[in-house]
N, C-alpha and C positions, 0 to 999 in steps of 0.2 A: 275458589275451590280450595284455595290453602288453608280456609279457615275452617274447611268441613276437617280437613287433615289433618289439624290442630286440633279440632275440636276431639275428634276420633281418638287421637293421642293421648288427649288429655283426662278422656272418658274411660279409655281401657286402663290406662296408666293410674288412674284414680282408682278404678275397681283393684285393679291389683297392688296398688298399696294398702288398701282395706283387708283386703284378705293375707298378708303380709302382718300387718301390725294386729288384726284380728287372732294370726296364729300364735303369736310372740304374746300378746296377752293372756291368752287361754294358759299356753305354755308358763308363765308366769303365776298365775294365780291356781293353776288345779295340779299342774306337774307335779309335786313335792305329795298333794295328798293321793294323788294317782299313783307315788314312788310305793306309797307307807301301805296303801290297799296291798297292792302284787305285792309285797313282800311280808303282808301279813299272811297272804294266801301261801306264799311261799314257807312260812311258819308252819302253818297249816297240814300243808304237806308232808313237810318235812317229821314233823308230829308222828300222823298217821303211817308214814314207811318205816319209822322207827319201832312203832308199838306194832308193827307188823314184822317185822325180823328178828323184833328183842327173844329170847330163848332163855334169858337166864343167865350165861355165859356174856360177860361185858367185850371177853377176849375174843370171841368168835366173831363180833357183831364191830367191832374196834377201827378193821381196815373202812366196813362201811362209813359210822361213822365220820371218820377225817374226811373221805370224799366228800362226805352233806357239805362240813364245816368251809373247808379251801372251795367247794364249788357255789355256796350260797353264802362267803364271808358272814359266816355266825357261831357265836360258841355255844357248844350242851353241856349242860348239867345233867344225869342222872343219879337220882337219889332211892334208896329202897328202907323200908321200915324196917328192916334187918340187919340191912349190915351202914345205913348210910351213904353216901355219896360213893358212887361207883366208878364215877366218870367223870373228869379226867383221872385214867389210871394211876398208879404211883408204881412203881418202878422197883423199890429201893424196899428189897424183903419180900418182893411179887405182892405188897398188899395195898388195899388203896387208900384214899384218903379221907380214910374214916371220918364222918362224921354224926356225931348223934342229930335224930330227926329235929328236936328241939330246936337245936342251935338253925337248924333254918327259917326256921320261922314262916311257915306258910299254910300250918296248919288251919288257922282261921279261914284260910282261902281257898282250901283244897276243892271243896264240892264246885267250886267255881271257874268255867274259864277266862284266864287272865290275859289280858291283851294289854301289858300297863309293864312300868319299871320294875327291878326288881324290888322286894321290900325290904322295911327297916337300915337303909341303907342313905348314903348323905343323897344332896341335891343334886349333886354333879354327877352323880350314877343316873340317878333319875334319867337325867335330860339324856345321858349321853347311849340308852339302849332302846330297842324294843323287844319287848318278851313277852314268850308266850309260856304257862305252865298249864301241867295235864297230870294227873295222874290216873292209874286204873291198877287191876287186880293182876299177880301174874303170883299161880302155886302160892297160895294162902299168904302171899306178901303183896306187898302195898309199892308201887313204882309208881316217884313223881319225877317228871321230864320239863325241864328249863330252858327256853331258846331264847339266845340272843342273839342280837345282830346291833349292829353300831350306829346311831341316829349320825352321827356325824358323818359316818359314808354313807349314807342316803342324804344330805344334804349339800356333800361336797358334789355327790353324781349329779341330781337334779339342778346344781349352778352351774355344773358344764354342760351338762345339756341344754339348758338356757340360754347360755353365753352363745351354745353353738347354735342353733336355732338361732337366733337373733343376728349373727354371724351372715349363717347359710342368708336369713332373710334379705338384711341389705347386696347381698350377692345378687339375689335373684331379683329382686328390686334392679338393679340396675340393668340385669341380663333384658329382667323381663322390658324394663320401659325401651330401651333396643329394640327388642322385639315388637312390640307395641307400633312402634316409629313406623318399622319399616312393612309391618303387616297392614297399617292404616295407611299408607302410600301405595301398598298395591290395591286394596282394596278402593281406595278413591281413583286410583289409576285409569281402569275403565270409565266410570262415570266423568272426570276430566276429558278424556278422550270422546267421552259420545256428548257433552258441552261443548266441544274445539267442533266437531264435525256437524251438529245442531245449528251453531254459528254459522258455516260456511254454506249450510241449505238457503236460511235465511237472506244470505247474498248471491243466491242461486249458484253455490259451486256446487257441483254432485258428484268432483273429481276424487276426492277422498272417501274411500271406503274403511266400516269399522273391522279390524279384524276381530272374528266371534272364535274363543278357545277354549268357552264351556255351554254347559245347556242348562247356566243356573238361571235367576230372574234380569240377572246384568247382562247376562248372555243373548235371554231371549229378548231385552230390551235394543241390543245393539243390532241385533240382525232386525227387527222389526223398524228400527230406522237407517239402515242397509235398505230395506225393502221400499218405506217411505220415500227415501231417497230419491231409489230407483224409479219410481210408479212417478213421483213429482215430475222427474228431469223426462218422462217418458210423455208425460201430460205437458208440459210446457214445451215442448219440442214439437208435439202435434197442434198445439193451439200456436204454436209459432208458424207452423206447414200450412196450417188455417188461414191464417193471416196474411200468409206469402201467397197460397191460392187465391186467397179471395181479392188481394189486391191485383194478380197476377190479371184474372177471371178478367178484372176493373178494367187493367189495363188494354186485355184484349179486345174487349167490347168498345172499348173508347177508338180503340185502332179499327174496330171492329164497322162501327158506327162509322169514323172518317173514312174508312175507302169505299165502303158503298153509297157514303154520298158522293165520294169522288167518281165512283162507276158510274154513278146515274145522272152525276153534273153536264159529261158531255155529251150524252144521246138528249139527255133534259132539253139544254141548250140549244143542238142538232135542230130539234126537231120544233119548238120555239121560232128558232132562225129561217128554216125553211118555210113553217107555217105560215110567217109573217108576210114572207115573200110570193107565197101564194096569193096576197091580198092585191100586188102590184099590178095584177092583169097582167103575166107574162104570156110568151107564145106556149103552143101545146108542149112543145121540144121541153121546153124547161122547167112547163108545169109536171111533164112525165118523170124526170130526173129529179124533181124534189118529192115529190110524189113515192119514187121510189126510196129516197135516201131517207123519207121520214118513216115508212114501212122498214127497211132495213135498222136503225133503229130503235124501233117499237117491237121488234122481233128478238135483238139484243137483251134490252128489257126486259123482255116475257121468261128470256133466257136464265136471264140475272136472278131473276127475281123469284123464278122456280129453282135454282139453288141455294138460294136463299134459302128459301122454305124447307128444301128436303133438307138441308146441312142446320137448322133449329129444331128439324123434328128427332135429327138423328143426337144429336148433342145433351136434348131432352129426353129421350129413354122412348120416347113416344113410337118408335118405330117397332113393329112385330115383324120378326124375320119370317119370310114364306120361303120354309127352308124344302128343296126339292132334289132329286137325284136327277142329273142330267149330263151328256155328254159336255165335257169341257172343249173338247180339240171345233166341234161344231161350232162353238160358241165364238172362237178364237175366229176360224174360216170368215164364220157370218160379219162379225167387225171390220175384217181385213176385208171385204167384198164392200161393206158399206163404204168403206171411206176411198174406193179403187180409182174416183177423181180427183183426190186432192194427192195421190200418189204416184195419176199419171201427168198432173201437172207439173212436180217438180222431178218429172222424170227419176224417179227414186226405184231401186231395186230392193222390190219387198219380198224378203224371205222367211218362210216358215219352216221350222225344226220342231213336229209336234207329233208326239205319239197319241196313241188312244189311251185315255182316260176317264172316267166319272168321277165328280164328286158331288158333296152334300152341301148345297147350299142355296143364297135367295139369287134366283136366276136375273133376273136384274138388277141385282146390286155387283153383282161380278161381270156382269155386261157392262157397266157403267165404268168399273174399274179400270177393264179392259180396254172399252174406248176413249177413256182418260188418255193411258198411258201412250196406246196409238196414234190417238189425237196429238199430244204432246209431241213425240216423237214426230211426226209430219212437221209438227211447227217451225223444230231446233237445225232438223238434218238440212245439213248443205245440199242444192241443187242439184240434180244427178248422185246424191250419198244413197245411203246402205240404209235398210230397216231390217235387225232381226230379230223375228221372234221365236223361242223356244219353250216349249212345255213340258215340262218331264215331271213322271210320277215317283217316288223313293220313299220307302217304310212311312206308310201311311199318309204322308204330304204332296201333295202337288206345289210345282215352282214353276211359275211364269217369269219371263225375265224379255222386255224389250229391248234391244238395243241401234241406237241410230246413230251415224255416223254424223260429227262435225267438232263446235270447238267442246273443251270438257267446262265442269262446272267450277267453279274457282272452290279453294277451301272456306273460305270465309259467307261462301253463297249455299254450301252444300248443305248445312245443318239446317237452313232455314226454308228449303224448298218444299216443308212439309205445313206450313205456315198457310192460313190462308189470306187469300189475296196478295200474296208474296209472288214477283216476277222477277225472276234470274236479267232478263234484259226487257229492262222500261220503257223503252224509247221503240217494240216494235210492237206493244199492247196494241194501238190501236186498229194495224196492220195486220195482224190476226186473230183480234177479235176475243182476247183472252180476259179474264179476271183475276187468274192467280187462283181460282179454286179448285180446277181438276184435281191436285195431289192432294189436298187437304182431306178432300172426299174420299179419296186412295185408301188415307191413313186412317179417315175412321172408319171405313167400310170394314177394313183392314180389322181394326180395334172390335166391332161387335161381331166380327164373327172367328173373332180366337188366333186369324191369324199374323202376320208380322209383313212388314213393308221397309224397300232401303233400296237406295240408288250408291252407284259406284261408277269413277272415270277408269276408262280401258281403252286399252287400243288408243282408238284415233278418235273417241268418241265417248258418248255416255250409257249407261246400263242402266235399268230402272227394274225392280222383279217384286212378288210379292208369294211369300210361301202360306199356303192354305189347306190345314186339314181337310181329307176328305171327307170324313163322317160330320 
């Protein structure tokens, strides 16, 4: 990029030496006759004001005069067929300085205007005036008018002006190529800057942004790889999200895959075991107890395996919610009545805290929820503990919340309770008959119908609730 900055320098610094030595030449060759034009016009003029105010009287017209001469540095002659040279006055007798017309000698050239030396005169006068002669008619006399002006000060002017123009040039020459430097350094400045930042895309940084501080082409080029930038780091972030889902997905299904062959290795096995034993010819007593333990089971099984299926169809979109209005607090009672053997087993005090409510939703998929969480709670609660449930309705949500008395859920267990096939305590799976899927079904029942699910340790126990639009 320094060489564009050099290059740039070198380009305007060049143009502007050209037009530099281009003005210094002109200045050279046409100045002097450009001097001699204007001040032939100046001649010219000066002519025509005089043949305009002459009157006859040299004395009247006299002050003018001198002003032409000291302000256009030129001397006049005025001559008349009468009396002779009139001008410059003479003093000395009030007469002037008579001269017969003869003695001038310019009658050969009168008809003519003369733009030339004066005549009959040596070489060195020649060179050293410009004049002009005129004459015309004034009261039956004859007035001829002579200007000079000095070639030598128009020569000496046009070398100072030369010198000084060529002067003033290398001045601004130098000014200029400065300038030049430090205008072609901002000017590549940006484009350096959108090169450094270009680079760091390329190595996937997108932490450096261009600042944009106009709305020219360099401008609109910097914010549009601002934008690039941006869209890249946005796109690579999501195909990274991709990648992490979809290995995540991998992951899950791998986990997903091993526990249900683990679920189904020991009813498999079970029932294998007992079958076999069937073969022995045992008495009826024992044929009835395997008999039963391979039906117990096979019912297991049917159990597994139908959540299974409901938890791929829900996962796959596949499921149409049969969304209906129905009392919630009925639905809560009906759960808590279904399960009122496994509650008076463990001698458990089950309380309800439920107002009246409706909401809008698939009546057995919140039935399901429901007896999830119930179910759960029977599982956890110590012997003779606490079950309660509460329902309350508040700006447009209903919040269900179980809560069962015993030990709490460890921080390290808490996050993962939403997992399926995930068991808080392993060792009493087979003792109650669990898979680790109730909550998972929680959280997506939870998920396609808008509303949110979360357990908390309290008290002496644990809290499990799920808040649910009612519309």
């Amino acid at each position: 990029m320094k060489s564009l900055q050099l290059k740039l320098t070198a380009m305007l610094g060049g143009y502007l030496a050209f037009l530099i030595m281009l003005t210094i030449t002109i200045s050279h060759i046409f100045l002097g006759d450009f001097y001699i034009h204007n001040k032939e016009k100046v001649l010219e003029q000066s002519y025509l004001y005089i043949k305009e105010i002459y009157n006859g009287d040299i004395l009247e017209i006299q002050e003018d005069l001198y002003n032409i001469q000291d302000k256009n540095n030129m001397i006049i002659y005025i001559y008349t067929s009468s009396e002779g040279i009139i001008y410059p006055y003479n003093y000395e007798g009030n007469k002037s300085l008579r001269t017969d017309i003869q003695d001038v000698d310019i009658r050969q050239r009168l008809p003519q205007n003369l733009r030339e030396l004066l005549p009959d005169k040596n070489e060195t006068f020649y060179e050293s005036f410009l004049s002009l002669e005129e004459m015309w008619e004034f009261e039956n006399d004859v007035v001829i008018i002579q200007l000079n002006t000095p070639v030598s000060a128009i020569q000496e002017t046009t070398d100072v002006i030369s010198r000084f123009f060529s002067m003033i040039g290398v001045a601004v020459g130098i000014v200029g190529v400065s300038l030049v430097f430090f205008i072609s350094k901002r000017i590549t400045k940006p484009i350096v800057d959108i090169n450094n930042v270009a680079k760091e895309i390329t190595t996937l940084n997108f932490d450096n942004k261009l600042n944009v501080t106009s709305q020219d082409e360099l401008g609109q080029l910097a914010n549009t790889i601002n934008i690039l930038s941006q869209q890249l780091q946005q796109r690579i972030v999501s195909l990274e999200d991709d990648i992490k889902n979809k290995d995540h997905q991998e992951e899950v299904r791998k986990q997903f895959i091993a526990n249900v062959s683990h679920e189904l290795k020991t009813p498999l096995a079970l029932i294998l075991g007992y079958t076999q034993g069937l073969k022995l010819g045992l008495d009826k007593q024992s044929q009835d107890f395997y008999c039963e333990v391979i039906e117990d089971e096979s019912v297991k099984m049917t159990k597994l395996v139908s959540k299974l299926l409901e938890i791929s169809q829900i996962e796959a979109g596949g499921i149409n919610l049969q969304k209906e209005e129905f009392d919630f607090v009925d639905l809560i009672r009906e759960v808590g009545i279904k399960n009122s053997l496994p509650l008076a087993e463990k001698e458990i005090e089950y309380i309800e805290n439920i107002s009246s409510c409706t909401i809008y939703a698939d009546y057995d998929y919140i039935d399901q929820v429901v007896t999830n969480y119930i179910t759960n709670a029977i599982t956890h609660v110590n012997v003779g503990g606490t079950i309660e449930v509460t329902a309350v309705e508040d700006e447009g949500f209903v919040t269900l919340t179980v809560y069962n008395s015993g030990s709490h859920i460890s921080e390290e267990d808490i996050s993962s309770v939403w997992d399926s096939f995930y068991k808080v305590n392993k060792a009493r799976t087979r003792e109650y008959g669990g898979h680790g899927l109730g909550l998972y079904i929680v959280k997506m029942v939870m998920e396609i119908h808008g509303g949110t699910y979360f357990v908390e340790n309290i008290k002496a126990g644990v809290q499990f609730g799920i808040k649910l639009p009612k519309g």
